[in-house]
VEXLUMLUM-701585 format. One record per residue (C-alpha): residue in one letter; y, x negated, z; residue number from 0. Coordinates in nm, 3 decimals, decimal comma. Layout:
REM residues N
  rest        y        x        z   nr
     a        Y        X        Z  NUM
...
***
This chain:
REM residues 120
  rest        y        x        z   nr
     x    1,662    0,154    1,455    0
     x    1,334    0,299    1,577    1
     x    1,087    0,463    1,319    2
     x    0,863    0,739    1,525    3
     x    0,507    0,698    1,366    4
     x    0,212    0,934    1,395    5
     x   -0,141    0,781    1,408    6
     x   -0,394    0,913    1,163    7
     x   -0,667    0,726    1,248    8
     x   -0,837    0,447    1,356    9
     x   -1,091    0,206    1,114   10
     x   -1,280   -0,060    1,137   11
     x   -1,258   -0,373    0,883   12
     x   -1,579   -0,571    0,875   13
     x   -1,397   -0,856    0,723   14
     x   -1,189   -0,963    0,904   15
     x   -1,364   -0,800    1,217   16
     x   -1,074   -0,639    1,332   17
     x   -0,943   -0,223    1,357   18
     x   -0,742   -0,087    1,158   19
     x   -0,464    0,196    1,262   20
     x   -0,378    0,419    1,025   21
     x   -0,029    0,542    1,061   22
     x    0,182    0,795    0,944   23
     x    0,599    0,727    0,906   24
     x    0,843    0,895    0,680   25
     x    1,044    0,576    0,629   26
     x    0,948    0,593    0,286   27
     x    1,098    0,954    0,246   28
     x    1,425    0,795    0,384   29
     x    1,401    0,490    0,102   30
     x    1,389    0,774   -0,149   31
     x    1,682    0,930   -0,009   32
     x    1,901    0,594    0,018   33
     x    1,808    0,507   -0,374   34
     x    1,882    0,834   -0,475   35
     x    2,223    0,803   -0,313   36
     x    2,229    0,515   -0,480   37
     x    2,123    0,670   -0,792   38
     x    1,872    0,405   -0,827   39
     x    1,562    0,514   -0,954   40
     x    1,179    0,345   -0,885   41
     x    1,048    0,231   -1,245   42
     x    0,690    0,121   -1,132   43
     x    0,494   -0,028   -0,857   44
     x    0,268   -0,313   -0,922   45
     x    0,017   -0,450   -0,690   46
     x    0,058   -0,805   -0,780   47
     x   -0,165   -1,017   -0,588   48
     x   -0,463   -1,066   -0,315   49
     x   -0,453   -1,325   -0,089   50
     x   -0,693   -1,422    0,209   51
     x   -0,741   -1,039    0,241   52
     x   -0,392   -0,935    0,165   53
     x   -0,246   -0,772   -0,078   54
     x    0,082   -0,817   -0,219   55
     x    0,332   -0,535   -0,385   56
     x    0,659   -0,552   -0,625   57
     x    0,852   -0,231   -0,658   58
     x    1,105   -0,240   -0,977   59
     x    1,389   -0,066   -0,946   60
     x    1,653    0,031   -1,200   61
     x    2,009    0,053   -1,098   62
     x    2,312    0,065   -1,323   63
     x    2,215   -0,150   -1,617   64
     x    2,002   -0,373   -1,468   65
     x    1,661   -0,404   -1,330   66
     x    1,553   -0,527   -0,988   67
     x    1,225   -0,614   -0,828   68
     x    1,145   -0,585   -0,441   69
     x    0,882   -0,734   -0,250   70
     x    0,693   -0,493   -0,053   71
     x    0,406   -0,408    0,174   72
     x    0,168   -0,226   -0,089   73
     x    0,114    0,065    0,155   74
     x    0,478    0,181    0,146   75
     x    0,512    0,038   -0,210   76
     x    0,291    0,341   -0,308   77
     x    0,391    0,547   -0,072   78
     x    0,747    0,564   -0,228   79
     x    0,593    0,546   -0,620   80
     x    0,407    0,858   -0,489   81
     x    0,710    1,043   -0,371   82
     x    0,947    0,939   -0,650   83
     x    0,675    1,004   -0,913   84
     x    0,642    0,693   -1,065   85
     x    0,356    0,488   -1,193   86
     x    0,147    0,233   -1,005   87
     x   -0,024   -0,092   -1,153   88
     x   -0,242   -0,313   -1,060   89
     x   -0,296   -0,679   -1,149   90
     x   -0,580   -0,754   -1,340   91
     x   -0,628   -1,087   -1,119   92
     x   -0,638   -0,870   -0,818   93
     x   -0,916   -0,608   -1,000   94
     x   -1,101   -0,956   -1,037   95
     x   -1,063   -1,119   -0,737   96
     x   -1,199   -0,774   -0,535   97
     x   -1,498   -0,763   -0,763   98
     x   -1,777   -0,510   -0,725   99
     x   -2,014   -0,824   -0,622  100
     x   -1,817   -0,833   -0,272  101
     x   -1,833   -0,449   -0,289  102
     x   -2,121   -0,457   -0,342  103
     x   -2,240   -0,749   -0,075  104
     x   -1,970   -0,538    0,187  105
     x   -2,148   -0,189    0,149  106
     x   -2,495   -0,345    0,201  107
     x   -2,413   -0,505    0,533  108
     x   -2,229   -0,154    0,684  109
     x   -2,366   -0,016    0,983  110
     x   -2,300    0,350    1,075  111
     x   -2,125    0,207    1,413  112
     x   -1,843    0,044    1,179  113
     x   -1,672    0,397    1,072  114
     x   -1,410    0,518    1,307  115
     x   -1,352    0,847    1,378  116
     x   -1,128    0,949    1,144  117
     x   -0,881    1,262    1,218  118
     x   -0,685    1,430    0,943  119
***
């Protein structure tokens, strides 16, 4: 199956020196629509972890009587808590780990030529 996507934007990440697309799918609106066939409902999202610049997501589900948690990409993770209405968390290790120190240290090294044109 082929997802159409529509690109939003392009960015630059000075960490890892690299661009960043910023896309645009509705696979997330289809999710919704397969769990509420399901009548399975999205309890919470939690980001869970960074590593090595990466972030890592858990959606819980409920279903039935039981309770489920999914691994997932945090971008869709709250893409579908934002759709479906329900809360998102994050772990207070990750908070940590991104401290305002390597905010801080990333804002004062930005150049203007490291924003992308960004289009709505």
């Amino acid at each position: 199956m082929l997802t159409q996507m529509h690109i939003r934007g392009l960015m630059f990440d000075p960490y890892t020196n690299a661009y960043i697309v910023i896309l645009r799918d509705e696979s997330n609106t289809e999710m919704l629509v397969i769990l509420d066939t399901a009548e399975a409902k999205v309890i919470s999202v939690v980001v869970t972890d960074l590593k090595d610049n990466t972030y890592y997501a858990k959606i819980h589900l409920s279903y039935e009587d039981s309770e489920y948690s999914i691994d997932a990409r945090p971008s869709d993770a709250i893409a579908l808590a934002m759709r479906s209405k329900a809360p998102v968390f994050v772990n207070d290790n990750v908070i940590r780990k991104n401290s305002s120190e390597d905010m801080d240290r990333w804002l004062e090294n930005l150049k203007p030529e490291d924003f992308g044109k960004y289009d709505a």
